[in-house]
C-alpha positions as CSV (number, residue, x, y, z in Angstrom):
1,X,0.7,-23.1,21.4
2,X,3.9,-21.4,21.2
3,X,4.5,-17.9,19.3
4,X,6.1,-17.1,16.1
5,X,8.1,-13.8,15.8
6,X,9.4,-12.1,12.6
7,X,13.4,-10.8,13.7
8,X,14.3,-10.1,10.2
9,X,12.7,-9.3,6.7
10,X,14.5,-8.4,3.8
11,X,14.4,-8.1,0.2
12,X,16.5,-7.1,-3.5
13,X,15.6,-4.5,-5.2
14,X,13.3,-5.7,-7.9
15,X,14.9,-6.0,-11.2
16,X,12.9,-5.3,-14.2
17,X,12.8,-8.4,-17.3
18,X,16.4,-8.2,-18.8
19,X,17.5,-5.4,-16.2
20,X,19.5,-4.7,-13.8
21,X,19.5,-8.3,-12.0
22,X,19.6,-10.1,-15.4
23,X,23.5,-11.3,-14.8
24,X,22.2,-12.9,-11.6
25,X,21.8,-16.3,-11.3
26,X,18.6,-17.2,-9.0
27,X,20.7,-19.1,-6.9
28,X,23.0,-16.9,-6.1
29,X,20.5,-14.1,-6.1
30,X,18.5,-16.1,-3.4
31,X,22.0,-17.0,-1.3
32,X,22.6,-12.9,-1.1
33,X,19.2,-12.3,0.8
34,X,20.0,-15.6,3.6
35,X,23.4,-13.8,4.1
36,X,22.1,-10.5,4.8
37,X,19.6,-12.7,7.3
38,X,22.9,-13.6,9.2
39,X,24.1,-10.6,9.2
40,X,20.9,-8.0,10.4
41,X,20.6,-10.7,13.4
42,X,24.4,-12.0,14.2
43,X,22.9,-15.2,14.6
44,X,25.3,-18.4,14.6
45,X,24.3,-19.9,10.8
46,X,24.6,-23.5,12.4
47,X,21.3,-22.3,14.5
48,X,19.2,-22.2,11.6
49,X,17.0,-25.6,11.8
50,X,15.6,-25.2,8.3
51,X,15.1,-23.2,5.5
52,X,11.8,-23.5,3.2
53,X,12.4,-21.7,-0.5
54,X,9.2,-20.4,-2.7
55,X,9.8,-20.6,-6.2
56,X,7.1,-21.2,-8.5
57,X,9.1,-21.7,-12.0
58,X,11.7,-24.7,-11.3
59,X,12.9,-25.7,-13.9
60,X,16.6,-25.0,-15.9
61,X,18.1,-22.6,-13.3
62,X,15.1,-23.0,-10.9
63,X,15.3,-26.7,-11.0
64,X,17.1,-29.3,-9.2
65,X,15.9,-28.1,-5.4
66,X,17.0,-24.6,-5.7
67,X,16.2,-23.8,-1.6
68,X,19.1,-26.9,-1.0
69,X,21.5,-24.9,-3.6
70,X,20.9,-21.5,-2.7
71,X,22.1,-22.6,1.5
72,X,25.4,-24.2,-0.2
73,X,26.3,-20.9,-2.2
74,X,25.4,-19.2,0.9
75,X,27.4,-18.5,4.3
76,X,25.7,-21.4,6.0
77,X,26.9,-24.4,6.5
78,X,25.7,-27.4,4.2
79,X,24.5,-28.7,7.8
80,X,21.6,-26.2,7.4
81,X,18.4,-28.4,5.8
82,X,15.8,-26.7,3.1
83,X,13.0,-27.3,1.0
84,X,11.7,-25.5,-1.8
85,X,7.9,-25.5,-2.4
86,X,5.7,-23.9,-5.1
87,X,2.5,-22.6,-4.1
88,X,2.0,-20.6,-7.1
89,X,2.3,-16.5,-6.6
90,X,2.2,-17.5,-2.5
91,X,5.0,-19.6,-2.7
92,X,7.1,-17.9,-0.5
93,X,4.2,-16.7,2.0
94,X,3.5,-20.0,2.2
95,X,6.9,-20.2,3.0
96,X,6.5,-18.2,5.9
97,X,3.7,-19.9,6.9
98,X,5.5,-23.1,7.3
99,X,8.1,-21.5,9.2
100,X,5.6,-20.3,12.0
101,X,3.8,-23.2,11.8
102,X,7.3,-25.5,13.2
103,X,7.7,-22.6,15.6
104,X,4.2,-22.4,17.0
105,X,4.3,-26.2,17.2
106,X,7.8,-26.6,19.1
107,X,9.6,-28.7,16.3
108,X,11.8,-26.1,15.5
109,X,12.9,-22.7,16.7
110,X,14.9,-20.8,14.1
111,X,13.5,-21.1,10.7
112,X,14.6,-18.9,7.8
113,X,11.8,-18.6,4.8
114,X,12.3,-17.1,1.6
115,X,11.7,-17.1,-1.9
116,X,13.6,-16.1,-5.4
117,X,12.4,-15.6,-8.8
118,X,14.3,-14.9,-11.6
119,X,11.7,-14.6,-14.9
120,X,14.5,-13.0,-16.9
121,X,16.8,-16.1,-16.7
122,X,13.6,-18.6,-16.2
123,X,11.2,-17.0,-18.2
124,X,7.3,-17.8,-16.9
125,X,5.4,-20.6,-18.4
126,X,8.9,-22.5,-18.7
127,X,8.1,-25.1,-16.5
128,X,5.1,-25.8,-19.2
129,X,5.9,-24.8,-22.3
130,X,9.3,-26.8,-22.7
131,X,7.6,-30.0,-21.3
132,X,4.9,-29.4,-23.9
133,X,7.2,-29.0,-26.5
134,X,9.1,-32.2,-26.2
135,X,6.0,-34.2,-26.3
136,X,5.9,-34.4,-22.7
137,X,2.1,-33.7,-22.0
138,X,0.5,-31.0,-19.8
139,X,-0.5,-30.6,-16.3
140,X,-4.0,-30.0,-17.1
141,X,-5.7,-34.0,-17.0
142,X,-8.3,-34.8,-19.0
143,X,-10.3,-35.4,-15.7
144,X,-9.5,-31.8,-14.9
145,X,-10.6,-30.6,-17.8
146,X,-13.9,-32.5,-17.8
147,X,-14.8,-31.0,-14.7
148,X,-14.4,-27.7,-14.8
149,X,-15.0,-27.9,-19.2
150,X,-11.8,-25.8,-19.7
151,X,-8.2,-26.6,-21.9
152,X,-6.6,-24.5,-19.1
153,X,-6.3,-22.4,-16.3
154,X,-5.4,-18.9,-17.4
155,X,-5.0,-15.5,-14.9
156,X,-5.4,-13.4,-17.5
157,X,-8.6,-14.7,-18.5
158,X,-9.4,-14.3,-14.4
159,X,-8.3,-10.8,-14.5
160,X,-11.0,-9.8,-17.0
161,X,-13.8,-12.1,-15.3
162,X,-12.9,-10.0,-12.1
163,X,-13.4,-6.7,-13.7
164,X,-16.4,-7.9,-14.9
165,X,-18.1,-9.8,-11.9
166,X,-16.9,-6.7,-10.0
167,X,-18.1,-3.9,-12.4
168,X,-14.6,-1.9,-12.7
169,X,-14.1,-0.5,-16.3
170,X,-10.3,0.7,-17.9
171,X,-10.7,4.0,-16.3
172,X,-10.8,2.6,-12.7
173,X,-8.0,-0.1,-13.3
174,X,-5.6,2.2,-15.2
175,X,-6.2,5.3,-12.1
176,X,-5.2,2.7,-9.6
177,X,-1.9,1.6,-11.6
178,X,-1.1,5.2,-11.6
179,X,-1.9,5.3,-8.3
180,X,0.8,2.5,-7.4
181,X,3.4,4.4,-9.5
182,X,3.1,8.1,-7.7
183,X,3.3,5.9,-4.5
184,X,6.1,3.9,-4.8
185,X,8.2,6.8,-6.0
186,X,7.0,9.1,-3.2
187,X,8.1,5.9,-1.0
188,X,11.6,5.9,-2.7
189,X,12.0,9.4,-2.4
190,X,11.3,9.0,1.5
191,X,13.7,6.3,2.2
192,X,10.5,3.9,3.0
193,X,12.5,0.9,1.5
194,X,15.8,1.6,3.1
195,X,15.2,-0.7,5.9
196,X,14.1,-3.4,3.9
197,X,16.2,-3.6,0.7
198,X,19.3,-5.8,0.7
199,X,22.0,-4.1,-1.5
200,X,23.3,-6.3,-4.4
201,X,26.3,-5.3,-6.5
202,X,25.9,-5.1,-10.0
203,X,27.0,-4.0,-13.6
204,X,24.7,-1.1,-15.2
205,X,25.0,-0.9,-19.2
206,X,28.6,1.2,-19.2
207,X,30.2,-1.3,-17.5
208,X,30.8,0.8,-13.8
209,X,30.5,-1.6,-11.1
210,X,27.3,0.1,-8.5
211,X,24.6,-1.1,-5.9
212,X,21.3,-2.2,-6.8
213,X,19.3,-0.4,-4.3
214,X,15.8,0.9,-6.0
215,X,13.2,-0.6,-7.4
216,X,13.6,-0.9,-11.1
217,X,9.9,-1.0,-12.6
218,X,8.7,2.3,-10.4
219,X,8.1,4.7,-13.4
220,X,8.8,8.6,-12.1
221,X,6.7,9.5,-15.5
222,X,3.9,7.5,-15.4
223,X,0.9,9.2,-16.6
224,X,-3.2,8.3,-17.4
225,X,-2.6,8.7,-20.6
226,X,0.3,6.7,-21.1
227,X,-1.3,4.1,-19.1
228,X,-4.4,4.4,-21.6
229,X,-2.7,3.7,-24.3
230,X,-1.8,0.0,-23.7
231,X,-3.4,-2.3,-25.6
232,X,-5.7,-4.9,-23.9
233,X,-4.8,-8.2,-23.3
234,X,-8.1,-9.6,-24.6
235,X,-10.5,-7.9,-27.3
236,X,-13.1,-5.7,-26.0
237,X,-11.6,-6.2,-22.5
238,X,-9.8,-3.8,-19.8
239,X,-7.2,-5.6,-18.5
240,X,-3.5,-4.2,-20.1
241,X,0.2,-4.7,-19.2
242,X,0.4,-1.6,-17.8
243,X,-2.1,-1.9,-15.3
244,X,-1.1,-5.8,-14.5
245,X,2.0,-6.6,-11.9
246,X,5.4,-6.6,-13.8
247,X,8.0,-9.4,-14.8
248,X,10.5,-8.8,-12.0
249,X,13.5,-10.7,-10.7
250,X,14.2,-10.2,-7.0
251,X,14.3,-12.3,-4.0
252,X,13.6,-11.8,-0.2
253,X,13.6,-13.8,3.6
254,X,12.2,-13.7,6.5
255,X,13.8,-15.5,9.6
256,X,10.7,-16.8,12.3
257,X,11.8,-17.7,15.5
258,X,10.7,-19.1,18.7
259,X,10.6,-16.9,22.1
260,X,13.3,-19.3,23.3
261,X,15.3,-18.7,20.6
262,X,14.7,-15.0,21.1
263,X,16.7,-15.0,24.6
264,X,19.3,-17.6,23.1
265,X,20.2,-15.6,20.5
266,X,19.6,-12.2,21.6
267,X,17.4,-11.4,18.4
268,X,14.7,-8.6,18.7
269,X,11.4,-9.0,17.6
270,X,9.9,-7.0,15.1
271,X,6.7,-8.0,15.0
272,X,4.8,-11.5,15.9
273,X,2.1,-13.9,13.9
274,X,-1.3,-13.7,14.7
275,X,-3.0,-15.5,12.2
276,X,-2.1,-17.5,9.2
277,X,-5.2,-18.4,6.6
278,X,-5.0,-20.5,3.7
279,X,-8.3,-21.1,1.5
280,X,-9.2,-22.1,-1.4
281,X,-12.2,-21.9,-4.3
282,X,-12.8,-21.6,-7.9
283,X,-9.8,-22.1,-10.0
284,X,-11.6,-20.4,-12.9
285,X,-12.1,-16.9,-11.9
286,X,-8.9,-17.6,-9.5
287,X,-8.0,-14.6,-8.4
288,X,-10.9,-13.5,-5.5
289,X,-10.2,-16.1,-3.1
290,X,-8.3,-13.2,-1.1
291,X,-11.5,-12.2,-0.5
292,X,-12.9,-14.9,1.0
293,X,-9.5,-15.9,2.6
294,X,-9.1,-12.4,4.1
295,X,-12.9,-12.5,6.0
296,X,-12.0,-16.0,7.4
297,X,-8.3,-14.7,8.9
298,X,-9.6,-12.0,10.7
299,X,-12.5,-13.6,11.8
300,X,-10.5,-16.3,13.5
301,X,-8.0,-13.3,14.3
302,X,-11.3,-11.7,16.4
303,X,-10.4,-8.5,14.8
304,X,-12.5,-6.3,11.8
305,X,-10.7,-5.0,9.3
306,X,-10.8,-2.0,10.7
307,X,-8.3,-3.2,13.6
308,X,-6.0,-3.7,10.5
309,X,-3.4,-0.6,10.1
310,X,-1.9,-1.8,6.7
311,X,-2.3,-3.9,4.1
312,X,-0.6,-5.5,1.4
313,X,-2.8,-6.9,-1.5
314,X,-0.4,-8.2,-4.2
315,X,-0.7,-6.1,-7.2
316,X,-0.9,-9.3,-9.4
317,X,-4.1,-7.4,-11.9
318,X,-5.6,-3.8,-10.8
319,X,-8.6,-5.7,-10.8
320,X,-8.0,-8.0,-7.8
321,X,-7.0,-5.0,-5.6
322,X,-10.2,-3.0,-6.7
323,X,-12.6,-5.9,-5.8
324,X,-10.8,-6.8,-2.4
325,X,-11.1,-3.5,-1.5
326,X,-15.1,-3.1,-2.8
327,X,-15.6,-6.4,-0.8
328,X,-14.1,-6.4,2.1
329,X,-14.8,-2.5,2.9
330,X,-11.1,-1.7,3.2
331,X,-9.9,1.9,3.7
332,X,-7.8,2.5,0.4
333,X,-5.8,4.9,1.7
334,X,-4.0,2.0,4.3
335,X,-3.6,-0.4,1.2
336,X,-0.2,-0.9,-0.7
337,X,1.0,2.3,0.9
338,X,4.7,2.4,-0.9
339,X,2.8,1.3,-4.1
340,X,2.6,-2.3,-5.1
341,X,3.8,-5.0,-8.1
342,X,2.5,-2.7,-10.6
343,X,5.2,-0.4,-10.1
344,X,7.5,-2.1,-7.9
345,X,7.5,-5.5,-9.7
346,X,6.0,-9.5,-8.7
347,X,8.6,-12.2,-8.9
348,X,6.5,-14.6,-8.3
349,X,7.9,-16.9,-6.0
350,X,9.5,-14.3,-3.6
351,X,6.6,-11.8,-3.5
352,X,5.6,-13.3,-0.8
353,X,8.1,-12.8,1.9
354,X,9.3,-9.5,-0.6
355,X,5.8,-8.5,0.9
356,X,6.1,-9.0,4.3
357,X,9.8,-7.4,4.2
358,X,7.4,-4.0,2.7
359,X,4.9,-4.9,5.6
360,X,6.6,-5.4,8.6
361,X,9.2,-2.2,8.3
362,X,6.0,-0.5,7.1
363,X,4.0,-0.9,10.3
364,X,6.9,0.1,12.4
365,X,8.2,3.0,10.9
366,X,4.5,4.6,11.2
367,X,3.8,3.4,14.8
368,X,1.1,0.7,13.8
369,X,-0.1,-2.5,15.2
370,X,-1.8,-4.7,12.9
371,X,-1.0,-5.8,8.9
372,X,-2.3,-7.9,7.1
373,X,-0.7,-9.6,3.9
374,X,-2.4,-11.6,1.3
375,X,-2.3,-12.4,-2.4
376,X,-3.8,-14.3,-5.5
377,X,-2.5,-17.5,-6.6
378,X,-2.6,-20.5,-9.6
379,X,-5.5,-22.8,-8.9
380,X,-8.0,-20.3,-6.8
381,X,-5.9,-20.8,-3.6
382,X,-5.4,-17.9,-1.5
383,X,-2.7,-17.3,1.8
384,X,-3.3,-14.5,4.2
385,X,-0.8,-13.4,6.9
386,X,-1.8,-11.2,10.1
387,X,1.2,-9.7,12.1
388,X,1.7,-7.3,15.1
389,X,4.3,-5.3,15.0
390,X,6.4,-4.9,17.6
């Protein structure tokens, strides 16, 4: 089987509910971050064979194929192919996934894979809610419901019934959102993101036209206390807002290529697929599946987890994080090392290649080998990604 190998990860900024990325429409938001992809790599755009879009809320702006709209607002040429798929919060890892997969298997050489998610413009629970409203029904069947004796699916409720299979009270989740704040702003102030982060020009609130370059959820004054003082989502539980992922708008790609197309194009690697995992189990509880997905990818991988330098655990609930890392036996000190989407922000479908853009720059700007990405998602399913970086 042929390799995959990452030659370019980038990312927005993220842009907090109604902030700074509000006046962006997604697909124009997502056609910035393919642009940049042409221009870190110089690559011709007609060389792109496909490009596969995550994006978990389509519908108004989202709708209508918005991985086919963002290429024609974009500097390639409406010869260039895409897809957009939804694989809940993975969409776009998933994305990625795909992408090595048409590598690995020789159909393809140069695919891009990305994601965008603006929940400002396309608040969540759209793609429900507005259905629901107009008489339109619900995708939770009877049949569903039956066999599992639930109305719905709901990650909140998850959230709690981690903390609780996994025994972590308020204190431990809201010390861990903290946690993620005091390191994404050490990671600011160190230029961690530089690399990564695709500038985007905006507006701010006095009209003066600037670059959105930093994170807008990181919180330089975050505090225990003020973290405390959230109110629950549920009654009697631990599971706030404040130590949950934030709305964020952003978007982010990651272009996979073949070592043929490597010498063709003159790209350089930065680092190359070692393992892609998907698994699924209980769509109650949802959100441990990482767990399970995480133990099958390195076992396949024939490494331990030790072998892993870095890891990114998407910050969707404190809770998740805590119990992969009680689990699996992680070192905490090598997970979410720039903070995570507690402070930096989770728009959904572009977490997962925003993730990868954190991981991949991550690993080689301390000198490591191994990372491992992987994340919660809608239904119990769970993606991981092992890279090397090179």
């Amino acid at each position: 089987m042929s390799e995959a190998y990452i030659v370019s990860a980038a990312r927005t900024a993220g842009g907090r509910r109604k902030g700074a990325l509000a006046g962006w429409h997604p697909v124009e938001l997502a056609a910035e971050v393919l642009n940049a992809t042409l221009d870190r790599t110089g690559i011709d755009p007609a060389a792109i064979d496909d490009v596969i879009m995550g994006c978990v809320s389509q519908v108004g702006e989202q709708s209508f194929h918005v991985g086919r709209h963002a290429v024609l607002a974009s500097r390639l040429p409406e010869t260039v192919p895409a897809v957009t798929i939804d694989r809940q919060c993975g969409s776009s890892q998933q994305a990625i996934h795909f992408a090595a997969q048409a590598v690995m298997s020789g159909t393809q050489d140069v695919v891009l894979a990305a994601g965008v998610e603006s929940m400002t413009r396309v608040p969540m629970f759209t793609a429900t809610k507005l259905p629901a409203e107009a008489g339109l029904g619900t995708p939770f069947a009877d049949r569903i419901r039956e066999r599992f004796g639930v109305a719905e699916f709901s990650q909140f409720t998850g959230a709690q019934m981690m903390a609780d299979k996994y025994g972590f009270d308020r204190d431990a989740l809201d010390r861990f959102a903290l946690e993620s704040h005091r390191r994404a702003v050490a990671a600011i102030d160190a230029g961690a993101f530089d690399d990564e982060i695709v500038p985007v020009a905006i507006t701010d609130a006095q009209g003066n036209s600037q670059l959105h370059v930093h994170d807008e959820g990181v919180r330089r004054d975050a505090s225990l206390e003020g973290i405390g003082s959230v109110k629950t989502l549920q009654e009697g539980g631990v599971v706030t807002a404040a130590n949950s992922s934030q709305i964020c708008d952003g978007s982010a790609a990651v272009l996979v290529v073949s070592e043929a197309a490597l010498k063709v194009h003159g790209l350089t690697p930065l680092a190359r697929i070692v393992n892609l995992t998907v698994t699924a189990g209980d769509p109650i509880i949802m959100l441990d599946e990482p767990i399970r997905a995480t133990r099958r990818a390195l076992d396949r991988a024939g490494l331990t987890i030790d072998d892993i330098d870095l890891y990114e655990v998407n910050e969707a609930f404190a809770s998740v994080n805590l119990a992969w890392l009680k689990e699996t036996g992680a070192d905490p000190a090598r997970l979410n090392v720039n903070g995570g989407a507690i402070a930096l922000g989770h728009p959904l479908g572009a977490s997962g290649a925003k993730l990868m853009a954190t991981l991949v720059h991550g690993l080689r700007k301390r000198g490591k080998r191994y990372g491992l990405q992987t994340m919660c998602e809608g239904g119990g399913i769970a993606n991981v990604t092992i890279i090397e970086a090179l």
